[in-house]
N, C-alpha and C positions, 0 to 999 in steps of 0.2 A: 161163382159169386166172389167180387173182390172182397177181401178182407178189410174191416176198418182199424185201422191204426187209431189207436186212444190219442187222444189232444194233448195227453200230458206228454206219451212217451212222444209225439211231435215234435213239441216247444224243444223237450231235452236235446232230441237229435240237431236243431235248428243252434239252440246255444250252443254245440258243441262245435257246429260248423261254422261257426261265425268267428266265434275261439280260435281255429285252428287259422284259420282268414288272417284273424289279427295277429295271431302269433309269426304267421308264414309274412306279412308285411310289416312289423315291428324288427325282424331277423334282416328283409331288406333292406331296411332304412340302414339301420347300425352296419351293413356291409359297403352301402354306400356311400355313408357319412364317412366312413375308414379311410376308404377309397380319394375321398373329396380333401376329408385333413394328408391324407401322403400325400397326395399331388401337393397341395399349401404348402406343407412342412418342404417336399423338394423346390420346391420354386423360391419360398423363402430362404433358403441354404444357398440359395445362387444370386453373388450379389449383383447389385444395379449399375452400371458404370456409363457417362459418358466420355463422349472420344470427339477429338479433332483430330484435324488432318496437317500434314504439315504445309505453307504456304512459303511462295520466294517472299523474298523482301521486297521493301519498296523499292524501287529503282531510284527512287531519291534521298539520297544522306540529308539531315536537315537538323542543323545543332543552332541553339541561342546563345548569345558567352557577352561578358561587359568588354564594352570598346573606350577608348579615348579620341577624340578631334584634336588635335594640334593643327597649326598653321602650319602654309607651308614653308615658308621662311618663319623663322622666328629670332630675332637680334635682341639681346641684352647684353645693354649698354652701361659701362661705366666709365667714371672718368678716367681721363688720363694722365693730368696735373691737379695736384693736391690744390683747393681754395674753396673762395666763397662765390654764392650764385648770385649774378649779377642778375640775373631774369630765364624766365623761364618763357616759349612761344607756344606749343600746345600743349593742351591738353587731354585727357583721356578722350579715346574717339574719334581724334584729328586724325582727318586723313592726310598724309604726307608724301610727298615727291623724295624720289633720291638724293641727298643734298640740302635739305631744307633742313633750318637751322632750327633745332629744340629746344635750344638754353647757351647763354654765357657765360663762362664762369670768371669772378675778379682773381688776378693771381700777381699782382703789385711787383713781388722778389722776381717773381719769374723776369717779368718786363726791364728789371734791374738787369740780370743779370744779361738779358739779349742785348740790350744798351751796352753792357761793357763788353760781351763777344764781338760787337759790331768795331767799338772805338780799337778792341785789342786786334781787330783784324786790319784796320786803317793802320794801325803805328805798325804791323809787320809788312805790310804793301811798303812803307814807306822804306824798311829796312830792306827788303830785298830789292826793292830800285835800287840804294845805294851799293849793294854789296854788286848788283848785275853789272852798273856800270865799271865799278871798280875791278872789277874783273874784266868788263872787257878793254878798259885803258892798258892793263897789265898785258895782255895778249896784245894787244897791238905793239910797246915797246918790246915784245919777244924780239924779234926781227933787228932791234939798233944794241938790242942786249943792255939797255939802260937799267934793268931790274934783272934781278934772280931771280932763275927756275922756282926756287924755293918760295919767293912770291908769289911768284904768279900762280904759284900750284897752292897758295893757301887763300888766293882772292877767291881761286875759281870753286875751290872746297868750301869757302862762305858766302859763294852766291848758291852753290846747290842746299848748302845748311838750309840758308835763310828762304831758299823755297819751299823747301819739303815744308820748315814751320809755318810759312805763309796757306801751304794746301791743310795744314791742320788747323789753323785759325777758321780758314774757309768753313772745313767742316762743322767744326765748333758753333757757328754762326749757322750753319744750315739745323743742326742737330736743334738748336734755342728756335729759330724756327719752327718747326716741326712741334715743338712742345707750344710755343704761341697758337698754330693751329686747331690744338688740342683742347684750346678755352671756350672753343668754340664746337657744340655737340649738336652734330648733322645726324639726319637720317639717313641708314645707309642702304636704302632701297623703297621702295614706291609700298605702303603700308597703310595700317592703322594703328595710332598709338595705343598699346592696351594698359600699361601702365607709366605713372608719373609719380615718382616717389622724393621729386624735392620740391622746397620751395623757395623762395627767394632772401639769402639771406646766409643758408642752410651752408654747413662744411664741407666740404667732400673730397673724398680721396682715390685712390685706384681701388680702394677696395668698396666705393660705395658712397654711401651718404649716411656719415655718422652723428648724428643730429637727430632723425627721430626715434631712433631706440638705439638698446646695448647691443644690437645686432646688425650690422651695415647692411644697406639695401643697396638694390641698383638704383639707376639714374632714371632712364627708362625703358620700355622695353616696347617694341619696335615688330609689328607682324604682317607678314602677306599673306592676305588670307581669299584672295583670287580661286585657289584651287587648296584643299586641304589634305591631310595627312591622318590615315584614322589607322590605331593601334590598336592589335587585337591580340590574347594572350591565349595562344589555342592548344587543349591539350595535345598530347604525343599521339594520343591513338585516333585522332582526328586530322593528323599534319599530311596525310595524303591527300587530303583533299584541296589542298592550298596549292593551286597551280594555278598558270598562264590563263586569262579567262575568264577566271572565277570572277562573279558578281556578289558582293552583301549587300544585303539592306540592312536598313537603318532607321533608326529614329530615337530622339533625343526630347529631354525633359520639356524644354521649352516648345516645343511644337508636335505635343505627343498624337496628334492626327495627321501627318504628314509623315512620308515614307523618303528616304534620302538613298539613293544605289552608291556604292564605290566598289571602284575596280579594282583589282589584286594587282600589286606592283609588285613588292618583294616578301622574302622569309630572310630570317636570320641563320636559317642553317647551324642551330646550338638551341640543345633544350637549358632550359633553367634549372639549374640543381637541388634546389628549394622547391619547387613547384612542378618540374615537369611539363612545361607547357613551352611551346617557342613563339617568340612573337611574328606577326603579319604584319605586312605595312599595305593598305589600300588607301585609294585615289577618290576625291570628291571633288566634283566640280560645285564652285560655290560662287558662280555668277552675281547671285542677288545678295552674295554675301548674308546669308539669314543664318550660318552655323558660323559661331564663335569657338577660339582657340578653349580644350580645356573641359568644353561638352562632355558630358557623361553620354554613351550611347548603348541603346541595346540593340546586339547585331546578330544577324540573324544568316548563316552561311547554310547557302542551298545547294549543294553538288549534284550532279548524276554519276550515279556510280555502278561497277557491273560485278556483280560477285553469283558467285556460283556457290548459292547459301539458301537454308530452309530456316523458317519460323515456326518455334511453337511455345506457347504458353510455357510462362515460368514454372507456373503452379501443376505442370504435365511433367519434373523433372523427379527421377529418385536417388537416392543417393546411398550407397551400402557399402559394404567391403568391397564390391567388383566397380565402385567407381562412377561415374555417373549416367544413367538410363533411363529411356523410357518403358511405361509399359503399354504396348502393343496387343492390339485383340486381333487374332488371326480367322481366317474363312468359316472356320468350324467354329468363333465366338470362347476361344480360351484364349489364355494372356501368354505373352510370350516378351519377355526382357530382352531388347537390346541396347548397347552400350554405345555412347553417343559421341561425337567432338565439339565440345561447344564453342565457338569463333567470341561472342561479343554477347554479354546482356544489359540490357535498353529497355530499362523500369520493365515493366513486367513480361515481355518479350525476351527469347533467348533465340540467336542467331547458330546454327549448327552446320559446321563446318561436312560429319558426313554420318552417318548410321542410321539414315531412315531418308524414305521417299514419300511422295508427295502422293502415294498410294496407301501409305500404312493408315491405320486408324489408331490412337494414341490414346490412353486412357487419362481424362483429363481429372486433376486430384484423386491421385489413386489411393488408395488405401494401404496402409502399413501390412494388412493383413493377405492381400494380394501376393500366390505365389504362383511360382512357373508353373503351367498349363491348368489352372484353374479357369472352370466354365463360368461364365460370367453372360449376364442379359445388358443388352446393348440399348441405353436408352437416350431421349433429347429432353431438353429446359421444352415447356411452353413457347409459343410464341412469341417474341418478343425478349426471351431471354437467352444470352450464350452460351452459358456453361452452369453447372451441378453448383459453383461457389455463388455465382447469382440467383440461381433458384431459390439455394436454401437463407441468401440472405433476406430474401422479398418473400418469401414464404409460399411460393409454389410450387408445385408437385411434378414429379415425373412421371411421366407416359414413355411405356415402355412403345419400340416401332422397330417395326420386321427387319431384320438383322440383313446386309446382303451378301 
């Protein structure tokens, strides 16, 4: 006969065992919650980093810089005999021929004094006929000995006098000339007038036209503007580029939807002491003539160039006592510092001459806190974002991804 066990001492047996249940899965919770925070606490000890890689450069150099248009001839004119303008023929915008007369000017003394070089040059013609003939009268009686040597050697000494002053009369007359010419202001090549700064009435001298302010102007000034001249002030560390070939573009205030090429002519070969930049001279053809001397332009030079150079993020750079490095995450996901040579930086971009490859992985904003061979989890921005500084400025989060 089985034994009956009391309902009390049951229950007790049953809460004891229930007891012992809870207790034995309360013990595994708390060993596994232990377990659950060490792993957290290591994984949080290990910080997040992202990494680029290093890229070549573009193959194309490509700088903006302010240009000038100048003509290609460009004449300023002034006078050459002091007086007053008799009249003036174009005006601003005229287009003119080689030769084509721009202004007369009245010069009254002048016309004086070519009148009396003319008369002084008529009474010495007349003198030296007489001294010619007498002289040769004198040579012909050599021969009957009717006159002395001594005469005839002093006719013949005053027909060569009375030459030599006759060829400087001449010139006298030519010189008064020459300044007659001078009242009369040609253009002196096939243009357009750009400026006209007298008007009829007005004074003028070799320095100008002193008549409309305390500071002499010119006359006019005279441009060919068929093919133009565009100046360019380019820095030093960009003067390799300014070779045989080169093409810029262009475009200027007045017709800022239109693109205008000019071709590389020359360099100055001399930087500017002040500035550091040498200037360029480039070529426009300007057929329809729609670019004026004087243009403001912004130019735009496109080279291809071949450098044997890597790219990487400025904000990838550190900087400490050993000089300038990046930091590198290696196979195994620890950091590893090497030290870099940097060629050129170009706004946010840094060009590096040599100490990393296009295989490294580079810690991009690394941390001050970052030391050599610290383990680090390798992570990327969301989609749509490049790097850890845009993430955190757009407020997305990083997703950590399998490390390779």
């Amino acid at each position: 006969m089985i034994p009956t066990v009391p309902k009390k001492k049951l229950l007790t047996l049953s809460t004891i065992s229930f007891g012992v249940i809870f207790l034995c899965y309360i013990f595994y919770q708390q060993i596994h919650s232990a377990e659950e925070f060490r792993k957290e606490a290591l994984e949080a000890s290990i910080p997040n980093v992202s990494v680029v890689s290093p890229t070549p450069p573009n193959p194309l150099e490509t700088i903006t810089l302010p240009g000038t248009v100048r003509a290609w001839y460009e004449a300023v004119i002034y006078a050459q005999v002091p007086g007053y303008v008799k009249m003036w023929y174009k005006d601003y915008g005229a287009e003119v021929n080689e030769g084509d007369v721009l202004a007369r000017i009245k010069v009254p003394a002048l016309d004086a004094e070519y009148a009396q070089a003319e008369a002084d040059l008529d009474s010495q013609k007349a003198k030296y006929k007489l001294a010619a003939v007498t002289a040769d009268r004198y040579l012909a009686l050599r021969s009957s000995h009717a006159v002395s040597e001594q005469s005839i050697s002093v006719a013949v000494a005053d027909k060569n006098s009375e030459e030599a002053k006759l060829k400087s009369a001449e010139k006298n007359v030519d010189k008064y000339k020459a300044k007659i010419n001078f009242k009369t202001i040609v253009a002196p090549f096939k243009g357009v007038v750009i400026q006209r700064n007298i008007n009829v009435g007005d004074y003028v001298t070799q320095e100008g036209n002193i008549d409309d302010s305390k500071t002499p102007s010119n006359l006019f000034t005279v441009a060919d503007i068929h093919k133009m001249r565009l100046f360019v002030s380019v820095p030093g560390t960009f003067a390799y580029l300014l070779k045989p070939g080169l093409a810029a573009e262009l475009t200027v205030q007045q017709f800022p939807n239109r693109k205008f090429t000019a071709n590389f002519l020359t360099i100055s070969k001399g930087f500017d002491l002040n500035m550091r930049t040498v200037i360029a001279e480039f070529t426009i053809d300007n057929k329809d003539r729609s670019l004026w001397p004087g243009s403001y332009a912004q130019v735009t030079l496109t080279a291809p160039v071949k450098k044997d150079l890597l790219t990487i993020p400025s904000s990838s750079l550190v900087f400490d006592e050993n000089g300038t490095q990046v930091a590198t995450v290696t196979q195994d996901n620890k950091v590893h510092f090497k030290p870099i040579t940097v060629n050129k930086i170009i706004d946010s971009v840094i060009e590096v001459r040599d100490g990393v490859s296009t295989n490294d992985r580079i810690v991009n904003n690394p941390s001050a806190s970052l030391l050599e061979g610290d383990l680090v989890k390798v992570v990327e921005p969301r989609t749509g974002y490049s790097d850890m500084n845009t993430s955190k400025k757009e407020g997305s989060k990083l997703e950590p991804v399998a490390s390779k």
